[in-house]
N, C-alpha and C positions, 0 to 999 in steps of 0.2 A: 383581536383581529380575526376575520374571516378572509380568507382567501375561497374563492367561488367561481363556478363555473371552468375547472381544470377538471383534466384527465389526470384521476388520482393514479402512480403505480402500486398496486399492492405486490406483493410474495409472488403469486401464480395469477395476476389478472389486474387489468386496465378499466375502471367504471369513472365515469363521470361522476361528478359530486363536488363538493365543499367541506374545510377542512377550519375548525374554530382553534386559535391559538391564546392560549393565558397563560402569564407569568413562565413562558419559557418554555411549554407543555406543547405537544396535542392535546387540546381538552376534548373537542367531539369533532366526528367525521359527520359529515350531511346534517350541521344543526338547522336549528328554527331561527330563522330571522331575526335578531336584535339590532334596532337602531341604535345600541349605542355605542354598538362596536363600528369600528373600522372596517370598510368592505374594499378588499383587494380584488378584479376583477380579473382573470388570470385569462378571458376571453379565449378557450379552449385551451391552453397550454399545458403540457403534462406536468405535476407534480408531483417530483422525484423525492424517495428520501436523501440527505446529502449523501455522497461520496464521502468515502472510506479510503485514504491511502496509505498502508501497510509497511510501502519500500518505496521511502524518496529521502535522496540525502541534498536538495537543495531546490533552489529556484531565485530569480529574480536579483543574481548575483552574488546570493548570500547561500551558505554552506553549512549542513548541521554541524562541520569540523571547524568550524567559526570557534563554539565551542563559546557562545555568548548567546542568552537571552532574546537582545536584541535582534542576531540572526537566525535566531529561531520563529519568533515574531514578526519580524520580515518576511520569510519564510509563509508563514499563515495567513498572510495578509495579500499576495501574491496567489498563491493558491486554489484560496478563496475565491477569488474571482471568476475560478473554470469549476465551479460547483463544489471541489473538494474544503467538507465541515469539520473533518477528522482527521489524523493521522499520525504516524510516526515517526518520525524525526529517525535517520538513519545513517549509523558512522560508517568508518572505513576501516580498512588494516592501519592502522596509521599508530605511533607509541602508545604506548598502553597511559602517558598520565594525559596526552591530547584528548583520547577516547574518555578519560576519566574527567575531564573540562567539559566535552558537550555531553555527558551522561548530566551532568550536574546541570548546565543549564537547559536541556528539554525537561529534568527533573522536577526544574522551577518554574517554568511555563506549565507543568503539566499542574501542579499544585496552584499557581497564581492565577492561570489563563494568558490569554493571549486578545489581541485584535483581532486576529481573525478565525482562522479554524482551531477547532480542538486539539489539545497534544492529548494522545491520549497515551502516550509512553514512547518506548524506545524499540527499536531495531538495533541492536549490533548482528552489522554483517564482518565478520571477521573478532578477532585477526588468526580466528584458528582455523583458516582455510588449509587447502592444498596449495604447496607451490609451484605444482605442477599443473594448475587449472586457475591461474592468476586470474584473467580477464584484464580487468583494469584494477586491479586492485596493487597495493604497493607492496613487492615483494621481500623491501628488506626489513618491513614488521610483521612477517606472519611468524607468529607463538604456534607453540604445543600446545593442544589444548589442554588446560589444569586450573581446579579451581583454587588454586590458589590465586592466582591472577586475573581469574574471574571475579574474586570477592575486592581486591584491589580496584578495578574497572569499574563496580559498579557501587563500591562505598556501601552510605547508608541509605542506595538509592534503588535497593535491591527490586523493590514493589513496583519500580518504572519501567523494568524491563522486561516489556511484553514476547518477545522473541531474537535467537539469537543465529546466526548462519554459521553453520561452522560443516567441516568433511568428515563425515565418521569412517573413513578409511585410517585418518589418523592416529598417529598413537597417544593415549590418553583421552580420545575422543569417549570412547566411550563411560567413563566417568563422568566425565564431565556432564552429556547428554542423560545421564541417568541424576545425577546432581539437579542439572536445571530445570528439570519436566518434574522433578520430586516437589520443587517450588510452584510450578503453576506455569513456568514460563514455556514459550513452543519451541521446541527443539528441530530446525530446520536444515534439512544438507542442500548445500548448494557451495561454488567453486573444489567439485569435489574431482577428484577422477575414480572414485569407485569402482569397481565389479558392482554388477548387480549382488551377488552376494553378499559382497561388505555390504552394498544399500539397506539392503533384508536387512541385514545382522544391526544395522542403523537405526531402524524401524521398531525391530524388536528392542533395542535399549528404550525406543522412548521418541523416536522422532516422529512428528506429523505431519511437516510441513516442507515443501521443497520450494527452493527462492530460483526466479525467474526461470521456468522451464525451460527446458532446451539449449541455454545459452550457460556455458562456464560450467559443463556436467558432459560424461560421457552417454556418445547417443544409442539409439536402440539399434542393435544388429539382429540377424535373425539368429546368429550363433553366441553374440556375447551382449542381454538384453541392456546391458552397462543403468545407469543411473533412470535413465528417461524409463527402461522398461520395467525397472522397480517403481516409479512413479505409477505406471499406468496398471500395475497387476495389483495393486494395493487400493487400497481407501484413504491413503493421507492428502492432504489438500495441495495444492499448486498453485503457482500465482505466473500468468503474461503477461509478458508486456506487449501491447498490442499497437502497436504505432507501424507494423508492416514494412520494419525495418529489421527489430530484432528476431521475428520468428514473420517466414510467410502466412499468407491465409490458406491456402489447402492445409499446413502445419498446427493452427490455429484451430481449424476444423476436426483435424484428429485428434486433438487434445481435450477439444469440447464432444466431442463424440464417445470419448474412453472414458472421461473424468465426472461426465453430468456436470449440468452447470452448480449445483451445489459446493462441488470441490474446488472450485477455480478462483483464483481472486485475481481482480484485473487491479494492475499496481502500475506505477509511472518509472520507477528507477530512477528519475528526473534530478538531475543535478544542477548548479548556478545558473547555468546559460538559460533554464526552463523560462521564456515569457520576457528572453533578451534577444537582442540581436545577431547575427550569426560571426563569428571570430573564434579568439583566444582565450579561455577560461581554464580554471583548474580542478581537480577533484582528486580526494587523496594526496592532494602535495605533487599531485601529477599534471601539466599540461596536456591539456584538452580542446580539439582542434575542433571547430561546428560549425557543418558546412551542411549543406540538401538537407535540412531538416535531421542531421545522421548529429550523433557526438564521439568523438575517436580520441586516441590516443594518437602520437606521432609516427607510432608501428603500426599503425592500420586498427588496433584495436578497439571493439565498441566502448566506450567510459558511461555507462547508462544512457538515458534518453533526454531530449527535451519535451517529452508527452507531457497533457494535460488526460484528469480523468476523463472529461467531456470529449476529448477526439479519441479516448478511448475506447468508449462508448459510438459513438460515433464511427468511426473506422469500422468495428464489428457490427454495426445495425447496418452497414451500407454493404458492407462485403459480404455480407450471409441473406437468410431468410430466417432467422431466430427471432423469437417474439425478444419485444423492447422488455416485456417485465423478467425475462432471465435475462437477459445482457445488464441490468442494471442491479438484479441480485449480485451480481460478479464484483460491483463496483457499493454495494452497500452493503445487504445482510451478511454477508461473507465474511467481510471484512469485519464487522463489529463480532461476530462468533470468533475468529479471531484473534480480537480484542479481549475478548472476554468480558463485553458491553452490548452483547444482544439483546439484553433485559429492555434498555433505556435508549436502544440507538441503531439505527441500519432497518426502520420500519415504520408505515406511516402508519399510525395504533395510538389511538388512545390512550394516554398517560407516558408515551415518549418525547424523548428529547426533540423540541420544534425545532430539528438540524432539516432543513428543505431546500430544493432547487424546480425553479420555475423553468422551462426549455421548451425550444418552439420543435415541431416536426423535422429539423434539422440538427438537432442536439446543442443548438444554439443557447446559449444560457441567457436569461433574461432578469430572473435577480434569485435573492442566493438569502438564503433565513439563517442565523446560526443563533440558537439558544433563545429562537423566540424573537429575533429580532434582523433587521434588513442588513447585509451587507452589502460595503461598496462593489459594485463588479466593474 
């Protein structure tokens, strides 16, 4: 199959050309005319590589704490359809053997596959937050963090857990952080209430990664730089949610200004309600109320989002002046480094994975490749 005449995005730049797909591959960018392939005419449309999401624990009414295959899959298939080809499946605080149900089946989507987008591992976000920087998260499961109950959680499915959220102010955090970065996995603080010091002292165990900036972390003072100003004096990565809800755009702005767009990963937080109608949903075992586009809690508190990565994207290409090919690193290579799948995914290159999204000038999606092949949008 040739897809032809799109606006390819690369890394640092936007060129016209045509992109040859075989057997699941990029095979060649700007080939020689073959009639015997398939010619998709993308009649100027840019061609992105897929979306990458990072931190979403749902969509389409189904919940990674389904803690079933099938809602996982659901899940991918939903998705899919706002351009994201990848992602990770993302629990909550919620009993350590529920957490151990949907470990095991993103485990099995991740080894099986799916219908739609890629699992390409796991997220635990908790249960070894702060209980003092809950969000929406459910307080009467948050653990010390300890590996022993780390190795419980995640069985024999150790190799799927790409990253884990947890507060390294707490006590045992830092074993634990020094434990799970010894393995490969990203060691991220988020729902923490840190000093900036413990943040440092976080860092230095092992961490790289800080989950949804700005929201569920102490913010920047000029006298006490708390969590955000460990974020922004450091090199470890960060991830938005950019739907202009949970963090403004001037806010937005300072964080892509401190952080370069290399550091940033643009993620959805998205839960059930994501691509449903607006009402009563739950997350965590918690009701979740969804109203203006917002998702809350009954106490006013934010319960993630209903973003998609395309109005992610979208939201920030319309609110700034930033070229489209960094705003969509945020939302691809990012995230596959990440992943630890930047070799084969998050770039449109020759002998990567054919994960692609066709979008008009308005980040409109128009159809959606995964693995070489069309999906439903």
């Amino acid at each position: 199959m040739i897809i032809k005449n799109c606006k390819i995005i690369f890394l640092d730049k936007i060129e016209n050309g045509s992109v040859l797909i075989r057997n699941g591959k990029i095979e060649k960018i700007n080939p020689e005319e073959n009639n015997d392939e398939e010619v998709i005419d993308a009649q100027g449309s840019y061609l992105s590589p897929g979306f990458i999401d990072v931190h979403i624990h749902g969509a389409g009414g189904f919940d990674t704490m389904d803690g079933t295959v099938e809602a996982i899959n659901a899940i991918s298939k939903i998705i899919a359809g706002y351009g994201t080809t990848s992602f990770l499946p993302t629990t909550m605080t919620c009993a350590l053997d529920d957490i151990k149900k949907s470990v095991e089946a993103a485990a099995i989507c991740m080894r099986e596959g799916t219908d739609g987008a890629n699992v390409l591992g796991v997220h635990l976000e908790g249960p070894y937050i702060s209980p003092n920087m809950i969000g929406a998260q459910n307080p009467n499961y948050v653990e010390t963090p300890a590996i022993d109950t780390f190795k419980y959680i995640v069985g024999h499915n150790i190799s799927a857990i790409k990253s884990i959220t947890l507060a390294p102010e707490v006590e045992g955090a830092k074993e634990l952080i020094q434990y799970v970065t010894g393995l490969g996995i990203v060691a991220s603080m988020g729902h923490t209430k840190a000093s900036y010091k413990e943040a440092i002292d976080g860092i230095k165990w092992g961490i790289g990664h800080s989950t949804h900036l700005y929201n569920a972390m102490t913010p920047l003072n000029h006298r006490e730089p708390g969590v955000v100003g460990a974020i922004f004096d450091t090199d470890i990565t960060t991830e938005t949610i950019s739907d202009g809800i949970h963090i403004s755009y001037p806010s937005l702005r300072i964080a892509y200004k401190q952080k370069g767009f290399d550091k940033v990963l643009l993620v959805t937080d998205a839960m059930m309600a994501c691509g449903m109608p607006e009402g009563k949903y739950s997350l965590g075992g918690q009701d979740v109320f969804v109203k203006d586009g917002a998702a809350r809690l009954k106490e006013g508190n934010l319960a993630g989002s209903i973003l998609t990565l395309d109005k992610a994207i979208r939201n920030i290409y319309k609110n700034n002046s930033y070229a489209l090919y960094d705003i969509v690193k945020m939302a691809t290579y990012n995230g596959a480094k990440h992943c630890g799948v930047s070799d084969k995914k998050g770039l449109i290159k020759e002998g990567y994975d054919a994960d692609l999204v066709l979008f008009d000038e308005d980040i409109n999606i128009q159809k959606v490749i995964i693995s070489g092949k069309f999906s439903k949008v």
